[in-house]
N, C-alpha and C positions, 0 to 999 in steps of 0.2 A: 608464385604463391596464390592460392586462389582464396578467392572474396570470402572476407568472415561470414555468420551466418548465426541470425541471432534465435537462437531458440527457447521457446515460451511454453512454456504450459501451464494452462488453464483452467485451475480446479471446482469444479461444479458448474460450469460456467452458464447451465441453464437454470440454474437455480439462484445462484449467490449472485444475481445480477438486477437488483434493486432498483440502484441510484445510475444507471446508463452505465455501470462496467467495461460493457463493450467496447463503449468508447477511447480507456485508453487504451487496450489493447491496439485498435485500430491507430491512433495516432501515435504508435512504437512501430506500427506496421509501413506506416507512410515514411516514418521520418528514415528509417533506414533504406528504404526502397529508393527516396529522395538521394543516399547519398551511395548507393548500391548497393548496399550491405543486404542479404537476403535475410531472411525472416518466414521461420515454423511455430506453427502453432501447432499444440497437441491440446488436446481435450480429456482431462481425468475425472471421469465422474462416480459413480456409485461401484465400489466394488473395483477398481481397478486401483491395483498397487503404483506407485509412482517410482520409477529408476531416475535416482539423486546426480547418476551421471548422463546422464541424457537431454537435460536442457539448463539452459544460463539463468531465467529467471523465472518461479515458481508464484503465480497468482489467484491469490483469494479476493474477491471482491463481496460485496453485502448481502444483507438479505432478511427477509422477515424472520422475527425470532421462531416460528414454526419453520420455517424453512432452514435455520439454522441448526437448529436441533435434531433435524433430518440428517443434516450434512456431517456434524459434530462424531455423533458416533462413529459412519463409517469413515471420517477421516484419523481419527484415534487410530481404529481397528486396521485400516488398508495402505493410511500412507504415514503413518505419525513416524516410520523408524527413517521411509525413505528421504521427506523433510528431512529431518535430522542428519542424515548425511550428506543432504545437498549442504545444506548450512551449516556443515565441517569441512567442507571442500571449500567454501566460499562464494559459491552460488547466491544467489538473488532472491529470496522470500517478501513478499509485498504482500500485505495484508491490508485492505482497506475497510473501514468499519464492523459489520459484523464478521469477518475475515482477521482483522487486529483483533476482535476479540478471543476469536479462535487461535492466536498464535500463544497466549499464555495456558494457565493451569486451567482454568475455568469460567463460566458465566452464573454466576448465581441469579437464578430467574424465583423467586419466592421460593418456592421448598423444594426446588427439584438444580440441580448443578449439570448445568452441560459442559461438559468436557472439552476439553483443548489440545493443544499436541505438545504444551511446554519449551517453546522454541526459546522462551523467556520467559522471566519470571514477573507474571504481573496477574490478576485477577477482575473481573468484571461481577458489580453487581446491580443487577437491577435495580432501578428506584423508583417509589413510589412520589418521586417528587416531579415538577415541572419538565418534557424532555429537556433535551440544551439543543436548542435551533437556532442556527443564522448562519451569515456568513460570517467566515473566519481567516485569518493569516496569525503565519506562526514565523518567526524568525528562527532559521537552522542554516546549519556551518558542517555540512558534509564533507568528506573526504576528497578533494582533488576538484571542486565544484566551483570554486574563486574564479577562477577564467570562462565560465560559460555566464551568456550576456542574462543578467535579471536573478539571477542565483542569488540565494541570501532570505526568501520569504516565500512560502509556498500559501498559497489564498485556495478558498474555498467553500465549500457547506458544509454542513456540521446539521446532523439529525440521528439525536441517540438517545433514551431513557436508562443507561449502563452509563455507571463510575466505573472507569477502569483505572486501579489502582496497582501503581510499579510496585515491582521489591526493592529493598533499598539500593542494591548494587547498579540496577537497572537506570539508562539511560534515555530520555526523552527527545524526541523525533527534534522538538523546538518548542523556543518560549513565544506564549500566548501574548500575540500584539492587540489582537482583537479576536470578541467570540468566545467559546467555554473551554474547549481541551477537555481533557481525559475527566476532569472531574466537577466542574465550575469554577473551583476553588485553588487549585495547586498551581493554576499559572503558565501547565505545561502542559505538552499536545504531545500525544505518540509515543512510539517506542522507535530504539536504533538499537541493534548489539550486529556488530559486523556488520553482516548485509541484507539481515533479519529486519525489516522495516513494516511497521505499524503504524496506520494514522486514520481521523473520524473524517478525514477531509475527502468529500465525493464532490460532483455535481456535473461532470466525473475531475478527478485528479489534475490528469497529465495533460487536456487541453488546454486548463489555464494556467499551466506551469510547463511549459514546455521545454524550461534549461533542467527540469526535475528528469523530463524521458529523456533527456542526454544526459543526464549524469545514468544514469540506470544502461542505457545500450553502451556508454563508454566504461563503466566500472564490468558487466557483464563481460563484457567482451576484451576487457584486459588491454582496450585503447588507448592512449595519452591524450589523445584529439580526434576528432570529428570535425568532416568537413563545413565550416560554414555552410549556413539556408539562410535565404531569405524571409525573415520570421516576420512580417511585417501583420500577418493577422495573428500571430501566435501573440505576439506584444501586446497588441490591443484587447485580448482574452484577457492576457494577466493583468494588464491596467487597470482592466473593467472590473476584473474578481476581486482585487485591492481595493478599487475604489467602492464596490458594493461593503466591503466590511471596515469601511471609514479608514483608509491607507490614503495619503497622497491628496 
């Protein structure tokens, strides 16, 4: 049987890359190379359609809202149908900040609506208020995630002037332990619908949560388990991200 092979594709990725993006990419890069699992990137940027069968997990990471608004249009027009049939198959959709906002209907930026691709039902509107900065952890209960070592709390940064507001049906990534979440107000961070995942947490992600890119390369790839690493600096990232947003 030959070695899984996890493949990613990385939508605008010279653009929608803000808050160090790249970084989780690369630490999904290592962690499977660590355990041999190989690992593709592809790169979708302006004008190129995306095939919903061709890779395991689909990533959006941030961006200035001029930059997003760039990206919004032609992701409607070039890849909103392919999305959408990745995330009926049950592929992997990651959306992280201005990327989570892009996974809903839209961003209301004063009198002008940038569009989304609807993967869920949630909305973003700009505010004239205070942005919501700092560090943050959010307590979430993912799917088949109990067994990977630190799971239970994903820590991070949080820098956004957008209320992103669910639909009611719609389901939240986790409850706000520390920090603002989707609104200041509601308590809750992100989106979840299948494996459609939304959240404001950069600084980047998945280094400081590193049982979070195991649950993502074992859910992706249809695994039960992943071989043990020695996490000994992955630990002390999350420890550190915790304890920056008053955990522990």
């Amino acid at each position: 049987m030959a070695d899984p092979v996890l493949r990613l594709c990385a939508l605008y990725p010279d653009v929608m890359n803000i808050y160090a993006d790249r970084g989780n990419i690369l630490l999904l890069e290592r962690r499977c190379a660590w355990r041999g699992i190989g690992f593709e990137v592809t790169a979708a940027g302006f004008g190129a359609a995306v095939d919903p069968d061709a890779h395991d997990i689909f990533y959006l990471g941030g961006g200035q809202d001029r930059d997003q608004e760039l990206c919004a249009q032609d992701l409607v027009e070039t890849k909103r149908d392919g999305l959408h049939g990745a995330a009926a198959r049950g592929a992997i959709v990651l959306g992280v900040c201005g990327g989570y906002q892009l996974l809903g209907h839209s961003y209301e930026l004063g009198d002008r609506a940038v569009p989304g691709v609807g993967l869920v039902d949630l909305h973003t509107v700009r505010s004239d208020a205070p942005r919501l900065i700092g560090n943050v952890a959010i307590e979430v209960a993912l799917p088949d995630a109990g067994a990977l070592p630190g799971s239970g709390v994903l820590a991070g940064f949080e820098n956004h002037g957008g209320r992103t507001h669910l639909g009611a049906g719609e389901q939240p990534l986790g409850k706000v332990l520390r920090g603002h979440g989707n609104t200041g107000d509601t308590g809750v961070e992100g989106v979840v619908k299948g494996h459609v995942i939304g959240t404001y947490l950069h600084g980047p992600l998945l280094p400081k949560n590193a049982w979070f890119a195991d649950w993502l390369i074992a859910t992706a790839l249809g695994l039960e388990a992943l071989d043990p690493l020695d996490d000994t600096l992955e630990d002390a990232a999350h420890a550190s991200a915790r304890h920056a947003a008053g955990l522990d």
